[in-house]
C-alpha positions in Angstrom: -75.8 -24.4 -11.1 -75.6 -26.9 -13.3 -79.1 -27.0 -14.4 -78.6 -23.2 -15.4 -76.1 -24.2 -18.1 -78.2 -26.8 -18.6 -81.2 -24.7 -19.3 -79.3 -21.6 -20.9 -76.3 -22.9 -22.8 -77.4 -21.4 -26.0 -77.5 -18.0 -24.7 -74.3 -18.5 -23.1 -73.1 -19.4 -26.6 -74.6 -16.4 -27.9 -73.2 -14.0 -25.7 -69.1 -15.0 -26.6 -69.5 -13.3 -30.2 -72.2 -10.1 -28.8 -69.5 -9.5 -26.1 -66.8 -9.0 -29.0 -69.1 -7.0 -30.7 -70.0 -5.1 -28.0 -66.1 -4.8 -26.8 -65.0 -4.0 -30.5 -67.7 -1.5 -31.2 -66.8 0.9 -28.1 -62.8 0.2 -28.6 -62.7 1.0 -32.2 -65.8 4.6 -31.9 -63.0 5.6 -29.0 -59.9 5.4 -30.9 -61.9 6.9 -33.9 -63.4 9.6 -31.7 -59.8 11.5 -31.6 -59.8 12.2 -34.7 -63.8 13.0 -35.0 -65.2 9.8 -37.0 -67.8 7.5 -35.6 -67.6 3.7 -36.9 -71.9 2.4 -36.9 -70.9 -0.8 -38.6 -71.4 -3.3 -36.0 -71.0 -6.6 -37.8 -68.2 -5.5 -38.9 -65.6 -8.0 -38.9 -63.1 -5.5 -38.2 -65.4 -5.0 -35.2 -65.3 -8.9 -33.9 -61.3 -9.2 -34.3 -60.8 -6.1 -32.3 -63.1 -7.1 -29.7 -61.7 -10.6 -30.1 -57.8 -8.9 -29.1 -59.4 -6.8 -26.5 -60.6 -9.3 -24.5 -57.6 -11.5 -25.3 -55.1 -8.7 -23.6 -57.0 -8.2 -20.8 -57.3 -12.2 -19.9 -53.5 -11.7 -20.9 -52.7 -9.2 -18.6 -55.0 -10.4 -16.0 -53.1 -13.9 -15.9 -49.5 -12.6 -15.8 -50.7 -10.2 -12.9 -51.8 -12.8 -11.1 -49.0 -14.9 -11.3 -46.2 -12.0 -10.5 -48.7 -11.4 -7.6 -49.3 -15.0 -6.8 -45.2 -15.8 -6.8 -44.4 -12.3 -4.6 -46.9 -13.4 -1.9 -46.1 -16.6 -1.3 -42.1 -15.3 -1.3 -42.0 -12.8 1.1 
């Protein structure tokens, strides 16, 4: 495992900025969908700071749902 990181770090360190791209791109075309506008401008950096919050929420959400579920199992 460690040789992996080893091997591929800078591909590792590509793929933090393409996922916020990637994340930003379909967030922003599907709140732009509704009202019938398509956003193509992918290095946008309106495009990385949405995917940038996106992915922030979710580890957000995904760390305070742990914890409430962490603290109700061990309680009960």
């Amino acid at each position: 495992m460690k040789k992996f990181f080893k091997d591929h770090l800078f591909q590792l360190i590509y793929l933090i900025p393409v996922s916020f791209i990637a994340i930003g791109s379909f967030v922003l075309n599907i709140y732009l969908n509704q009202f019938g506008i398509i956003d193509v401008a992918l290095f946008d950096s309106k495009t990385i700071f949405v995917g940038f919050i996106a992915v922030f929420q979710l580890l957000s959400f995904l760390i305070v749902l742990c914890t409430l579920v962490g603290k109700n199992r061990f309680h009960s």
